[in-house]
KOLBA-304160 format. One record per residue (C-alpha): residue number from 1; residue in three letters; x, y, z. Coordinates in Angstrom, 1 decimal, always signed. Example, Ala and Ser with C-alpha at 12.3 -4.5 7.8 and 13.67 -1.06 7.14 Angstrom:
// KOLBA-304160
1, ALA, +12.3, -4.5, +7.8 $
2, SER, +13.7, -1.1, +7.1 $
This chain:
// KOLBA-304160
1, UNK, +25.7, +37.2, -27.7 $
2, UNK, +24.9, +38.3, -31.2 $
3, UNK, +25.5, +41.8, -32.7 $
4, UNK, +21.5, +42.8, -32.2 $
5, UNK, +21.4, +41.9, -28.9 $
6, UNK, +24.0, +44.0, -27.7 $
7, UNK, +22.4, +46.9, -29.5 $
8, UNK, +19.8, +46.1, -27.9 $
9, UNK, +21.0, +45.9, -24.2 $
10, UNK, +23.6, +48.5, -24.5 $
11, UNK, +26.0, +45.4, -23.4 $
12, UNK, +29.7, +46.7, -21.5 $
13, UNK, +31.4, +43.2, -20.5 $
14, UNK, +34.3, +43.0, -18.3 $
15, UNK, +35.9, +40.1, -16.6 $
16, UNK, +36.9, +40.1, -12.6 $
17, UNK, +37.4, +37.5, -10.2 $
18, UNK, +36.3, +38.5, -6.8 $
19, UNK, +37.1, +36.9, -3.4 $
20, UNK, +38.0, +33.5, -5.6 $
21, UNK, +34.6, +33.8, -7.5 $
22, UNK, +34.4, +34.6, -11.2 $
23, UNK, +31.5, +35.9, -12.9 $
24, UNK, +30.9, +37.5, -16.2 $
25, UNK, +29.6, +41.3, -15.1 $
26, UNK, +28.1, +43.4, -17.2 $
27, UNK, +26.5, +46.9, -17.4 $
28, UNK, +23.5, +48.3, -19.1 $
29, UNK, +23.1, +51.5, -20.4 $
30, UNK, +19.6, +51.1, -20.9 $
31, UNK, +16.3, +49.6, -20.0 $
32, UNK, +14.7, +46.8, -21.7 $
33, UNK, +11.3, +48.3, -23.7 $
34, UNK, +9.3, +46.8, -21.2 $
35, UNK, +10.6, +48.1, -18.1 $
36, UNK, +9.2, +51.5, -16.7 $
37, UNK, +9.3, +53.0, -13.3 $
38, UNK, +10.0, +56.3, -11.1 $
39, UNK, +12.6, +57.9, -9.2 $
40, UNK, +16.1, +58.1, -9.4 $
41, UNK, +17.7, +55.5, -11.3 $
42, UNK, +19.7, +53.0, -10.1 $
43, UNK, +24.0, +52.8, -10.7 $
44, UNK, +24.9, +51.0, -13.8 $
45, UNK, +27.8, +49.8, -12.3 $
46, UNK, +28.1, +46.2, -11.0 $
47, UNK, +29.3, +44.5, -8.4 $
48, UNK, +30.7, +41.0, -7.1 $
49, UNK, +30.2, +39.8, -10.6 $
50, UNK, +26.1, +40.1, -10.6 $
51, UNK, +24.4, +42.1, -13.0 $
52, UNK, +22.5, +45.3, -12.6 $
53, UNK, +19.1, +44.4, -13.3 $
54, UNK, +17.2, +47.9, -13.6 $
55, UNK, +13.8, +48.6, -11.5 $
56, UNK, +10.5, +48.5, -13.7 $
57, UNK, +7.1, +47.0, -14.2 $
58, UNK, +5.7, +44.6, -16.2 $
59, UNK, +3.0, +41.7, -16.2 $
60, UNK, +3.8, +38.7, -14.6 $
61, UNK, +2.1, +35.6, -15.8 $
62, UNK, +0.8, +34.5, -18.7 $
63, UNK, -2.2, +35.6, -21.0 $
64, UNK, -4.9, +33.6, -21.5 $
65, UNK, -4.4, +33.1, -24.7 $
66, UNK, -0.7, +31.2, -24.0 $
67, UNK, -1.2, +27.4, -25.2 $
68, UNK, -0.5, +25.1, -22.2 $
69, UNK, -0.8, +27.8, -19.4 $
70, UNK, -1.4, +26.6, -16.2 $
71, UNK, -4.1, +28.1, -14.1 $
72, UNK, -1.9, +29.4, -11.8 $
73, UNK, -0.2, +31.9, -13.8 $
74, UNK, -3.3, +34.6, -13.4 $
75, UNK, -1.6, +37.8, -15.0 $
76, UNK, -0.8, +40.4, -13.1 $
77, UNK, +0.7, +43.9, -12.6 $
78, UNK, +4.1, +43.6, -10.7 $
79, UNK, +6.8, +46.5, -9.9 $
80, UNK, +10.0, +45.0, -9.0 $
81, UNK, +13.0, +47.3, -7.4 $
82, UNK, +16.8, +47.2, -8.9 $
83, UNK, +18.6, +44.1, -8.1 $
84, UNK, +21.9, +42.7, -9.2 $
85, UNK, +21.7, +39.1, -9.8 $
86, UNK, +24.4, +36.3, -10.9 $
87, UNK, +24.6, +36.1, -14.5 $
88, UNK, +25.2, +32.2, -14.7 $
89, UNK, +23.7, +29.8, -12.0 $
90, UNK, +26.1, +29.2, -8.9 $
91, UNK, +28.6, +26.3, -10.2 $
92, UNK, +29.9, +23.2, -8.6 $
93, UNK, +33.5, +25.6, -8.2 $
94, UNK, +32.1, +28.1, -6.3 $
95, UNK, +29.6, +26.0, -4.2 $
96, UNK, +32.6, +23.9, -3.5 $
97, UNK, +35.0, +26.9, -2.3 $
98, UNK, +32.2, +28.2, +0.3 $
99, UNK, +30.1, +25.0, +1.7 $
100, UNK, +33.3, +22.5, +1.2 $
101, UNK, +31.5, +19.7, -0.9 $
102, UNK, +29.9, +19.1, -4.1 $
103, UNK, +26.8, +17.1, -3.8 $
104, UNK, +25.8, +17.2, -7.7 $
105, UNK, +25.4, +14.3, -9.6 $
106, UNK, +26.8, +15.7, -13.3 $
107, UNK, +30.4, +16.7, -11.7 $
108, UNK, +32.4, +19.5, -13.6 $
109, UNK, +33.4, +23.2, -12.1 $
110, UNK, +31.5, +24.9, -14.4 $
111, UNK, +28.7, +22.9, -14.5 $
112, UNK, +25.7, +24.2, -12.2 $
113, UNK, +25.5, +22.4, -9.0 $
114, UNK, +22.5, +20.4, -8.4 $
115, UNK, +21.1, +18.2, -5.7 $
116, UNK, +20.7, +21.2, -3.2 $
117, UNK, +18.0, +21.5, -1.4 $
118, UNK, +16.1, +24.8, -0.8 $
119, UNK, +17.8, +24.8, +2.3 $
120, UNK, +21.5, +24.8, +1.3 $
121, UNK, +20.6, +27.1, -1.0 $
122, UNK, +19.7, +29.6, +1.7 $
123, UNK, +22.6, +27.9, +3.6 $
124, UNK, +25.4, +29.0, +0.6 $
125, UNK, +23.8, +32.6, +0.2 $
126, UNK, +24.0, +33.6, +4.2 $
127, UNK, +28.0, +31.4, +4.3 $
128, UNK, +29.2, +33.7, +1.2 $
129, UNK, +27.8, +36.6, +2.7 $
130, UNK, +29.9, +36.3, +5.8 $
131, UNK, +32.9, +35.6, +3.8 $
132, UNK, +32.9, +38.7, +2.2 $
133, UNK, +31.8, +40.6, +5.1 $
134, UNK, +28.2, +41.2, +4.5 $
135, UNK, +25.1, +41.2, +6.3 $
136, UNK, +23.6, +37.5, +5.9 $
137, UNK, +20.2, +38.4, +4.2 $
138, UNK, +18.4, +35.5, +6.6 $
139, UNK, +17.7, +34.2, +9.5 $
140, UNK, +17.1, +30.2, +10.0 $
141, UNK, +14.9, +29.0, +12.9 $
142, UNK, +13.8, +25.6, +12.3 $
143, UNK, +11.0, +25.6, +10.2 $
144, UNK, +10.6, +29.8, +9.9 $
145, UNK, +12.6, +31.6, +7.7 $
146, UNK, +13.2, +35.3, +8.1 $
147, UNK, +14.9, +37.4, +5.3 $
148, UNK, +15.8, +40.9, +6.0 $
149, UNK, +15.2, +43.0, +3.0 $
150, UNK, +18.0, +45.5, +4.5 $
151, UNK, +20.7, +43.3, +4.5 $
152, UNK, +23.5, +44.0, +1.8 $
153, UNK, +24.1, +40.2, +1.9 $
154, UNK, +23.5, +37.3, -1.4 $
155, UNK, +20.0, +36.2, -1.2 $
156, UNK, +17.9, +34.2, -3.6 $
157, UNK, +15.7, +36.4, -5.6 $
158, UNK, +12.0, +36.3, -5.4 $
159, UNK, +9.6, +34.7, -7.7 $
160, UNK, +8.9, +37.9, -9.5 $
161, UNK, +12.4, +39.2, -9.5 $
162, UNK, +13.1, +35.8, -11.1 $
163, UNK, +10.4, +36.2, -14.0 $
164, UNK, +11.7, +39.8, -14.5 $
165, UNK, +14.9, +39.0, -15.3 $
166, UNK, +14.1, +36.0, -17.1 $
167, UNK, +12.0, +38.2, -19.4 $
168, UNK, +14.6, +41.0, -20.1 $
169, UNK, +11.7, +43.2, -21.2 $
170, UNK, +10.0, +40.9, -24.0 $
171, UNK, +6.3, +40.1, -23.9 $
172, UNK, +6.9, +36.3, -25.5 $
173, UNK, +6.5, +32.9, -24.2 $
174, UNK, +10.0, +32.4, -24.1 $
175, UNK, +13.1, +35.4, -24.4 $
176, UNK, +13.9, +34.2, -27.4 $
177, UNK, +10.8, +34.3, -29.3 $
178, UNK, +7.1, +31.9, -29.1 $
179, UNK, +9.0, +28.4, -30.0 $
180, UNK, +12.4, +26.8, -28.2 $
181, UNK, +15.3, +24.4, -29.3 $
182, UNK, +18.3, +23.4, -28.1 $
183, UNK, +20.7, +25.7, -29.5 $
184, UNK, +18.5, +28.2, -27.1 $
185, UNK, +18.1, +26.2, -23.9 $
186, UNK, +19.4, +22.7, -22.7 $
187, UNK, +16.3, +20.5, -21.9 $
188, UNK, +14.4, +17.7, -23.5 $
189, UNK, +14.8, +18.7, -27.6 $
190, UNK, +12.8, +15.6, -28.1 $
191, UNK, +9.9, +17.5, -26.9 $
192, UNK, +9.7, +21.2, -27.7 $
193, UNK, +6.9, +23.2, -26.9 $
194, UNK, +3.5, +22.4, -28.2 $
195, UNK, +4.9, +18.2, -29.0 $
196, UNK, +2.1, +16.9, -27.4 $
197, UNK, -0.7, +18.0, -30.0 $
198, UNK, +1.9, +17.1, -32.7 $
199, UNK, +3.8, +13.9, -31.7 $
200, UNK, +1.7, +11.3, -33.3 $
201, UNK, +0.7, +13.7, -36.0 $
202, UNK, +3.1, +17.1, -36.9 $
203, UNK, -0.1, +19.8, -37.1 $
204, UNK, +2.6, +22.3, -37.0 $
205, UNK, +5.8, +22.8, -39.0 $
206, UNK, +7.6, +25.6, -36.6 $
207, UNK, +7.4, +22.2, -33.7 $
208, UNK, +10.3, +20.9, -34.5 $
209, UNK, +12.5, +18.1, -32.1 $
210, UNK, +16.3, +19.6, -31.2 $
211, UNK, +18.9, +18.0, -29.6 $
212, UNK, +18.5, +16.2, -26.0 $
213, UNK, +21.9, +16.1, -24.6 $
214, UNK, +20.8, +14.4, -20.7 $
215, UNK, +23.0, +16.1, -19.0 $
216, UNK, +24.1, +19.6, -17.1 $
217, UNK, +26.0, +22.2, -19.3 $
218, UNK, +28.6, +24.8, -18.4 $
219, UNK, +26.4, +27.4, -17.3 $
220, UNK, +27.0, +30.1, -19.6 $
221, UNK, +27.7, +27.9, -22.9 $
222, UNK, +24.3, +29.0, -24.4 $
223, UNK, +23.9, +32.6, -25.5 $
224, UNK, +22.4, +34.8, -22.8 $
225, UNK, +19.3, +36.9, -22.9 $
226, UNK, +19.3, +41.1, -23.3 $
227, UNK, +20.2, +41.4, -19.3 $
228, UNK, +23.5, +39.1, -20.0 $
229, UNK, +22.0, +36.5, -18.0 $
230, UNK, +22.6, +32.8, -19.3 $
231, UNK, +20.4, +29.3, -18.7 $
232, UNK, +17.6, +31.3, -16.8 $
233, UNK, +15.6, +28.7, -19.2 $
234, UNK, +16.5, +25.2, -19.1 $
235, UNK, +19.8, +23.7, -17.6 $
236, UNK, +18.9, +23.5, -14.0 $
237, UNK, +15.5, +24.7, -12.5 $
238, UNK, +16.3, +26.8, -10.0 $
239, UNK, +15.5, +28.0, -6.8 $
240, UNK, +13.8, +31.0, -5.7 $
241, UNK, +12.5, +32.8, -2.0 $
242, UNK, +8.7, +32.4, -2.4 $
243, UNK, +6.6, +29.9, -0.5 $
244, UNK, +4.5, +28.6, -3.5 $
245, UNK, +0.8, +30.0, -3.4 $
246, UNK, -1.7, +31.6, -6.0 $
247, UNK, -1.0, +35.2, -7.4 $
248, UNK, -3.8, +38.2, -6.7 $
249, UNK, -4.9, +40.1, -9.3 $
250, UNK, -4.2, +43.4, -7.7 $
251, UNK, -0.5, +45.2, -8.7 $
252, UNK, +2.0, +44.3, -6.6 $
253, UNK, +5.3, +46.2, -5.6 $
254, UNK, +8.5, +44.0, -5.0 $
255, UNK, +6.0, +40.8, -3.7 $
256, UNK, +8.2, +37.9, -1.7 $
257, UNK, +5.2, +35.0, -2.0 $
258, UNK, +2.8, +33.5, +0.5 $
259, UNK, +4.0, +33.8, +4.7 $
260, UNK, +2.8, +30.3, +5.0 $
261, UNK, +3.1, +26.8, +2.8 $
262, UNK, +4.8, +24.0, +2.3 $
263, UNK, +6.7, +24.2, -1.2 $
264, UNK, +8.9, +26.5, -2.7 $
265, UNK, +9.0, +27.7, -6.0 $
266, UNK, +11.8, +27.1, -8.4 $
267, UNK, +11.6, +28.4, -12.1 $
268, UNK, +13.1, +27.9, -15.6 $
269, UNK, +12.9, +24.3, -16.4 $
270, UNK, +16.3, +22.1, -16.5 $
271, UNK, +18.0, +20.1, -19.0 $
272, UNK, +15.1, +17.0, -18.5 $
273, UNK, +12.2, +19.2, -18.7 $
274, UNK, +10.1, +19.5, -21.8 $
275, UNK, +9.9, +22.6, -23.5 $
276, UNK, +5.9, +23.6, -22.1 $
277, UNK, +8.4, +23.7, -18.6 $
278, UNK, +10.7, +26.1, -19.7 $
279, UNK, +8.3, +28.8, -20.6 $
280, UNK, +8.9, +32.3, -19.0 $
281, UNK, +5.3, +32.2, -16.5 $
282, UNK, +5.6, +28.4, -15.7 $
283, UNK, +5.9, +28.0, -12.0 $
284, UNK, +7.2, +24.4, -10.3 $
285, UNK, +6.3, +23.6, -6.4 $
286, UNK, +8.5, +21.3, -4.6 $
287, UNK, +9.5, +20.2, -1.1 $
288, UNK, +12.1, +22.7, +0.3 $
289, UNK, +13.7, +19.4, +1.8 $
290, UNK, +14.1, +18.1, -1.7 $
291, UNK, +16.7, +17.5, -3.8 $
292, UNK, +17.4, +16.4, -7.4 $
293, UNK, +20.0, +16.8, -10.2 $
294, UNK, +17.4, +19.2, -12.2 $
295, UNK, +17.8, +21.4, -9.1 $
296, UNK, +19.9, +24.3, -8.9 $
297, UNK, +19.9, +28.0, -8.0 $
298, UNK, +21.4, +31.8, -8.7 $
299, UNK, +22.3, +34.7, -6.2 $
300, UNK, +21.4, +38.3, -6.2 $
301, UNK, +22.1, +41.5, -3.7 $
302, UNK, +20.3, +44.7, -3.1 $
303, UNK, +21.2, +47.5, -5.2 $
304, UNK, +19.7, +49.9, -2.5 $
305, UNK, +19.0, +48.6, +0.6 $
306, UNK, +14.9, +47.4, +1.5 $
307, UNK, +12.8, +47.8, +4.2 $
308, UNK, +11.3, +45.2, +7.2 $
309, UNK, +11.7, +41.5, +7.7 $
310, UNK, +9.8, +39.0, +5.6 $
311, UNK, +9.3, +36.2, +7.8 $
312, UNK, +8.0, +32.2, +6.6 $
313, UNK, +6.8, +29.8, +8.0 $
314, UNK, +6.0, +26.3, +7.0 $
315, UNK, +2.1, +25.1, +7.2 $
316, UNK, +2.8, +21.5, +7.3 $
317, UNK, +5.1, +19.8, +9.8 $
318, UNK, +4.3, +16.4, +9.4 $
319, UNK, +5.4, +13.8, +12.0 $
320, UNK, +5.5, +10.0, +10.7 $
321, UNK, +3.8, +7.6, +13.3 $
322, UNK, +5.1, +5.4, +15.1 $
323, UNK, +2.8, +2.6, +13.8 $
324, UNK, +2.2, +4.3, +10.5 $
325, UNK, -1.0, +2.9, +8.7 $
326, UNK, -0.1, +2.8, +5.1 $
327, UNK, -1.5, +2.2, +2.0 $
328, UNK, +0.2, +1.6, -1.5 $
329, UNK, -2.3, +3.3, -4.1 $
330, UNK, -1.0, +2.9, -8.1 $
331, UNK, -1.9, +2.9, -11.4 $
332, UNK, -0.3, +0.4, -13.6 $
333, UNK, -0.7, +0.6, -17.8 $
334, UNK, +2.7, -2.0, -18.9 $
335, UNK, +3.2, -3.8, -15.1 $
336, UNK, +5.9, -1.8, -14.2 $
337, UNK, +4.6, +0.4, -11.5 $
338, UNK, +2.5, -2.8, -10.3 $
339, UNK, +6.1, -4.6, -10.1 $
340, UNK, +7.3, -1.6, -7.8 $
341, UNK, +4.1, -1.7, -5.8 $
342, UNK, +3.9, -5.3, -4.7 $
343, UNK, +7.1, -5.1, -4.2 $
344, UNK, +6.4, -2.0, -1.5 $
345, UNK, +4.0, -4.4, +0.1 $
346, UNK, +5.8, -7.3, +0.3 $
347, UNK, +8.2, -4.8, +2.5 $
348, UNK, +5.8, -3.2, +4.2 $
349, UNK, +2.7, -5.1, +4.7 $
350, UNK, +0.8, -2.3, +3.3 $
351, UNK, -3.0, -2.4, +2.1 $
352, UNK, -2.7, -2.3, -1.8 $
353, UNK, -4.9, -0.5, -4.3 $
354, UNK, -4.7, -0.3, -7.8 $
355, UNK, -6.2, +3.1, -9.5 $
356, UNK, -8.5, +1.0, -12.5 $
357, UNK, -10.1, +3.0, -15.3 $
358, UNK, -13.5, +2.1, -16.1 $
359, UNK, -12.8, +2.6, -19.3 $
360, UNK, -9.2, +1.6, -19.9 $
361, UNK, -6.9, +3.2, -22.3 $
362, UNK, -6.4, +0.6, -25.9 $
363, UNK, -4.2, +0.7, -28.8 $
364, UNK, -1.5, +3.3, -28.7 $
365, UNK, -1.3, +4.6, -25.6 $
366, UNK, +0.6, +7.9, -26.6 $
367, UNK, -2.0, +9.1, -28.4 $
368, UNK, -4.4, +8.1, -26.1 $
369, UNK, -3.3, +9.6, -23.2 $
370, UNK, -2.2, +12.6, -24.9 $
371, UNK, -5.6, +13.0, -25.8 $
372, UNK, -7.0, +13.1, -22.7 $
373, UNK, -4.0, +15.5, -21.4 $
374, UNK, -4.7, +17.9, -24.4 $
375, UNK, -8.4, +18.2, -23.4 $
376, UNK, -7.3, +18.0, -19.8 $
377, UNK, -9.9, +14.7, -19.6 $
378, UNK, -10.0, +13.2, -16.1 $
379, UNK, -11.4, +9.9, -16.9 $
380, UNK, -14.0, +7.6, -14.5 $
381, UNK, -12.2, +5.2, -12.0 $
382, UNK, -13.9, +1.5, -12.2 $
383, UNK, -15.1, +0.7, -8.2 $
384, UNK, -15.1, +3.0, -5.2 $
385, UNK, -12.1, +5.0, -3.8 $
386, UNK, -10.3, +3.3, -0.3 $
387, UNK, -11.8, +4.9, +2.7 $
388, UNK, -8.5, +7.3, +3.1 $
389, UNK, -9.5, +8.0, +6.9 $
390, UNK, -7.7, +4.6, +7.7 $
391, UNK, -5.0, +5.6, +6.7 $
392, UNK, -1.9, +8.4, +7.9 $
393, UNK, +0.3, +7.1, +4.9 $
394, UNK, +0.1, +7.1, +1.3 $
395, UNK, +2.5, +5.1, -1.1 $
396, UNK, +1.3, +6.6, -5.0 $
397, UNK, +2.8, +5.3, -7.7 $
398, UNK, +2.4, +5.9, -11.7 $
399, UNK, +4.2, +5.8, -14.7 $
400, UNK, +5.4, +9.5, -15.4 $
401, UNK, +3.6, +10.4, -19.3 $
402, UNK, +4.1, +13.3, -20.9 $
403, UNK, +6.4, +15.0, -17.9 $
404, UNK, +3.2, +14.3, -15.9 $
405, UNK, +0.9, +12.0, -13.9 $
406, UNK, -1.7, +9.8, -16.4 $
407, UNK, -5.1, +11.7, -16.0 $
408, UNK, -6.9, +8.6, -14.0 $
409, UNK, -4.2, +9.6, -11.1 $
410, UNK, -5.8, +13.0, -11.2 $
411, UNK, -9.2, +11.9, -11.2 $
412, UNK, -8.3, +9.7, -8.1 $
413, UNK, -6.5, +12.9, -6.5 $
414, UNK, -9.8, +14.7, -6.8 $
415, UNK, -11.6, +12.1, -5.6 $
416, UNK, -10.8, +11.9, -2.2 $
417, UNK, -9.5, +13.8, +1.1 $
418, UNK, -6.0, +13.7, +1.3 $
419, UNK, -5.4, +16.8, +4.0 $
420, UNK, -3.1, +15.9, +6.9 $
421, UNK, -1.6, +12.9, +5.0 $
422, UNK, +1.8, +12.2, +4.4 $
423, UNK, +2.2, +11.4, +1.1 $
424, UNK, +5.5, +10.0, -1.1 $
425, UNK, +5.2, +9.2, -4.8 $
426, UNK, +7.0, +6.7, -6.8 $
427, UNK, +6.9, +6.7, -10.8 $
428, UNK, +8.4, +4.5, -13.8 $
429, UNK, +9.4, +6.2, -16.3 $
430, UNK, +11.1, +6.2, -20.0 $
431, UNK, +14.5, +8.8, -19.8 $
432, UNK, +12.7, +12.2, -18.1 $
433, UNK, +12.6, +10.8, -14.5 $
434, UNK, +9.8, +12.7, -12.4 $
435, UNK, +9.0, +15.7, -15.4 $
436, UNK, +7.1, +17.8, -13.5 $
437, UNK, +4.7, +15.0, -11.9 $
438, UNK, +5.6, +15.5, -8.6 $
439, UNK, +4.8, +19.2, -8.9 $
440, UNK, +1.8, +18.8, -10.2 $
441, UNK, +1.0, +16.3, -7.8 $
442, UNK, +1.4, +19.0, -5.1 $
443, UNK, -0.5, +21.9, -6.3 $
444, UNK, -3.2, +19.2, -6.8 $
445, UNK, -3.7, +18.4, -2.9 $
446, UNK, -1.7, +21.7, -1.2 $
447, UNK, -2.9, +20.5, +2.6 $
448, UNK, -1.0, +16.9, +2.1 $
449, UNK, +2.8, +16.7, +2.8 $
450, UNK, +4.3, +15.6, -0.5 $
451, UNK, +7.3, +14.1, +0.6 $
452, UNK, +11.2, +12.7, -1.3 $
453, UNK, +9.8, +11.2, -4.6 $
454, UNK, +11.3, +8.0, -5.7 $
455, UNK, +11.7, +7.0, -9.5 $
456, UNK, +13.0, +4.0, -11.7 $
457, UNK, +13.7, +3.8, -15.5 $
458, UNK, +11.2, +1.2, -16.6 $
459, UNK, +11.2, -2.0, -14.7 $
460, UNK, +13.8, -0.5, -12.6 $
461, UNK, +15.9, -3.6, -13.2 $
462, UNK, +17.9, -5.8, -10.9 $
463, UNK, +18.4, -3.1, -8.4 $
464, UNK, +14.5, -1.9, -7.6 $
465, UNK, +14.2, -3.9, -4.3 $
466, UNK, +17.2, -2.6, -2.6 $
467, UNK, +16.4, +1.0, -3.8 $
468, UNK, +12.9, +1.0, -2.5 $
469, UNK, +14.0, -0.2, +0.6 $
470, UNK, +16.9, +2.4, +0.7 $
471, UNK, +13.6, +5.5, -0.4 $
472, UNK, +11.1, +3.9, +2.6 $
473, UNK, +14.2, +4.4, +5.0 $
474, UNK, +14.5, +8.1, +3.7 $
475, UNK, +10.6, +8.2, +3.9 $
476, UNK, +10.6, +7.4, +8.1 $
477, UNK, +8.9, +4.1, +6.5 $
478, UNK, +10.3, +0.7, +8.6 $
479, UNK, +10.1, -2.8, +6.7 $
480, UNK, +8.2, -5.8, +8.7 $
C-alpha cells in the first residue's frame, strides 16, 4: 500500500495468527469520504484477522452514464451497518485446515480456493464458526437457507456489504480510478475495460492491454484498496449471501437480497474475466450448485450483533425426467460448436437445431459481432423457432465472444418460452472459458433452471466425446 493511501485510510497493520489462521488485520482511524451514518460508532479494533469495515451510506449501483452498465445495476440509496470482513479471500491453507480437502484447480496455500460451490461456502463459514466457539450464522434445510443476523459466527457478506467494501468510499468505476490493468487486478489484461469499441480500431489511448497471467494469485500480492482489503477486483469472483434479483429504487438499510430465486450472486470478477467484469456495480448470477476455478469467496462477522432471521428459499427445484425429451439447440460460426452438438446427439438421440442468422455474420467476425454487442443488436433468426412445449430439456451450445453469448443466441432466448425448462449450456471458446455467458444466459430466462455449464477450448480436441459424456452424466442426462 502506497504512502497516500495510508494517509488516506489512517492504516494501523499488525500481524496475528489466530486459531491456526493468519490474516493481515488492520484498523482504521477514519471513515472513507463517502461513508456517513448515525449513532455511536463502532470499535476500531479488529478481530480474528478481519477488518473493521465502518457503518455508512452510499449509492449502490452504477450511474447511467457508466459505459457498459448493465441494466440491473439501477442506483440506489443503501445504509450498510459495521462489519468486519477478511482482508484477503479464504485460501486453499485455511479451507484445507477446517473442511479437510482442497478442491481448487490452481493448487498453492496462499492461493484463493476455488471450485466451491455456494454451498461449501456456507458449509466452511458455519464449520469455522464452531471451531472457535461461535454461533454458526446459518441454518441448512435442503433447499431453504436461514441466516441469523444475531449470530456472532463467520458469514458471507451480503451483496451490498460486498459493494461497500469494495468501494472503500470512492465514487469511480473501479477503486483505483475509471480504467484497470494488471498491476491493479489479476484478470484478462488482454481486455481492459472499454476493449471492445477499441480492439479492431484503438479510439482511445488510456485502453491500454496489461498482462494476462491465466492463473490464481496469492491473494494479497496486489496492493489493497483504502479499507486494507486485497483482490476484491479480479482474482477469484466471489461469493456473496443474496439470492440474485433486481434492486428497488427506494433506500435500503443493511438489504440481504430476494427470499426467493435460483442464483446467487457473486461479485468482483476473477483472473479470466475482462475488465467490463471487474467493475465495482457489476453483478454475476450463477447456480448455487456450481462450481468453477474463477469461483471463490471471503468471510465477515458482526461487529454488533443484528436482529431476526433471514430466511431463502430456492424457486426452482427442477426434477430431470425419467424419459427426458431433449433437444440440442446451437449456434455454430467456425464448426466447432456444431462438432460438440452432433456429437451430443449421436449420444443422446436428441432433436437437433441449429440457431441460423438470416443475415449471417461475413468477413471479420470480431468486428462484426462486436458491433452488434456495442449497439446491443439482436439480429433476425432465418426460419421459425422449435415448438419448445415438446420439449423438458434443453442442450445450448455457442461459441463464448467477447466473455458473452453471440447476439443471435439472445435473439433466440427472447424468442421463445423457456419457463419450467431445464436448461445446460455448452460453449467453444478461445482461452476465457465461459466469461460471463452463462450469467448472462440466466438473468436472460430467470424461470428456467440453468444448470453445470460445460466448455471446450476450440475443437475441444481428442478428448471432447468422453468429456461430454462425463457433463450429460453430471446433467441427470443417460446416453442411448
Amino acid at each position: 500500500m502506497n504512502k497516500q493511501m495510508q494517509k488516506i485510510a489512517g492504516l494501523v497493520l499488525t500481524v496475528l495468527v489466530v486459531g491456526g489462521l493468519a490474516w493481515g488485520i488492520r484498523a482504521y482511524q477514519q471513515k472513507p469520504a463517502e461513508t456517513s451514518g448515525s449513532g455511536a460508532a463502532p470499535s476500531t479494533q479488529a478481530q480474528d484477522g478481519l477488518v473493521l469495515i465502518p457503518q455508512g451510506t452510499f449509492t449502490m449501483g452504477s450511474p447511467d452514464s457508466e459505459r457498459q452498465r448493465e441494466k440491473d445495476e439501477t442506483a440506489h440509496e443503501v445504509s450498510v451497518s459495521a462489519f468486519y470482513l477478511s482482508p484477503t479471500e479464504v485460501t486453499q491453507e485455511q479451507y484445507q485446515q477446517v473442511m479437510g480437502e482442497n478442491p481448487s484447480h490452481f493448487q498453492g496455500q496462499q492461493l484463493p480456493v476455488e471450485n466451491v460451490t455456494w454451498y461449501q461456502a456456507v458449509e466452511f463459514c458455519n464449520k469455522l464458526s464452531s471451531q472457535k466457539g461461535l454461533t454458526p450464522a446459518y441454518q441448512v434445510n435442503g433447499n431453504t437457507v436461514t441466516w441469523d443476523r444475531s449470530a456472532d459466527g463467520y458469514r458471507l457478506p451480503t451483496e451490498a456489504e460486498w459493494e461497500y467494501a469494495a468501494r472503500a468510499g470512492t465514487h469511480s468505476i473501479y477503486y483505483f480510478g475509471n480504467q484497470i490493468n494488471s498491476d491493479q487486478a489479476n484478470f484478462e489484461g488482454d481486455y481492459p475495460y472499454l476493449i471492445e469499441e477499441n480492439y479492431v480500431v484503438q479510439r482511445n489511448p488510456k485502453v491500454v492491454p496489461s498482462a494476462n497471467r491465466g492463473k490464481t494469485i496469492p491473494v494479497d500480492q496486489l496492493p489493497a484498496n483504502a479499507f486494507g482489503l486485497h483482490n476484491m477486483l479480479g482474482n477469484v469472483s466471489e461469493w456473496v449471501f443474496d439470492y440474485y434479483g433486481p434492486y428497488g429504487t427506494s433506500p435500503q438499510k443493511d438489504p440481504a437480497g430476494a427470499e426467493k430465486g435460483s442464483l446467487r450472486v457473486n461479485r468482483g470478477g476473477g483472473y479470466n474475466d475482462f475488465g467490463k467484469h471487474l467493475r465495482a456495480a457489476y453483478r454475476s448470477a450463477t447456480n448455487p450448485l456450481d462450481h468453477d476455478q474463477n469461483l471463490g469467496f471471503r468471510i465477515c462477522r458482526n461487529a454488533q450483533p443484528g436482529k431476526g432471521l433471514v430466511k431463502t428459499t430456492a424457486s426452482l427445484q427442477p426434477a430431470m425426467p425419467a424419459q427426458p425429451r431433449v433437444l440440442i439447440a446451437y449456434f455454430s460460426y467456425s464448426g466447432n460448436t456444431r462438432k460438440a452438438a452432433q456429437l451430443l446427439q449421436e449420444k443422446t438421440g436428441a432433436d437437433l437445431y441449429a440457431i441460423t442468422m438470416a443475415q449471417p455474420y461475413t468477413g471479420d467476425i470480431y468486428e462484426a459481432s462486436q458491433k452488434d454487442l456495442m449497439q446491443n443488436v439482436h439480429p433476425a433468426l432465418a426460419g421459425a423457432m422449435p415448438d419448445l412445449s415438446r420439449y423438458d430439456v434443453i442442450l445450448l451450445g455457442y461459441p463464448t465472444w467477447w466473455a458473452t453469448m453471440p447476439m443471435p443466441v439472445f435473439t433466440f432466448l427472447e424468442s421463445g418460452d423457456f419457463s419450467g425448462k431445464l436448461l445446460f449450456s455448452f460453449s467453444s471458446h478461445g482461452g476465457n472459458r465461459f466469461g460471463d455467458s452463462v450469467s448472462d444466459l440466466a438473468k436472460e430466462i430467470p424461470q428456467t433452471y440453468v444448470g453445470r455449464p460445460f466448455e471446450f477450448h476450440y475443437s475441444g480436441g481428442s478428448s471432447l466425446s468422453q468429456e461430454l459424456s462425463a457433463w450429460l452424466a453430471q446433467c441427470g442426462l443417460k446416453e442411448k
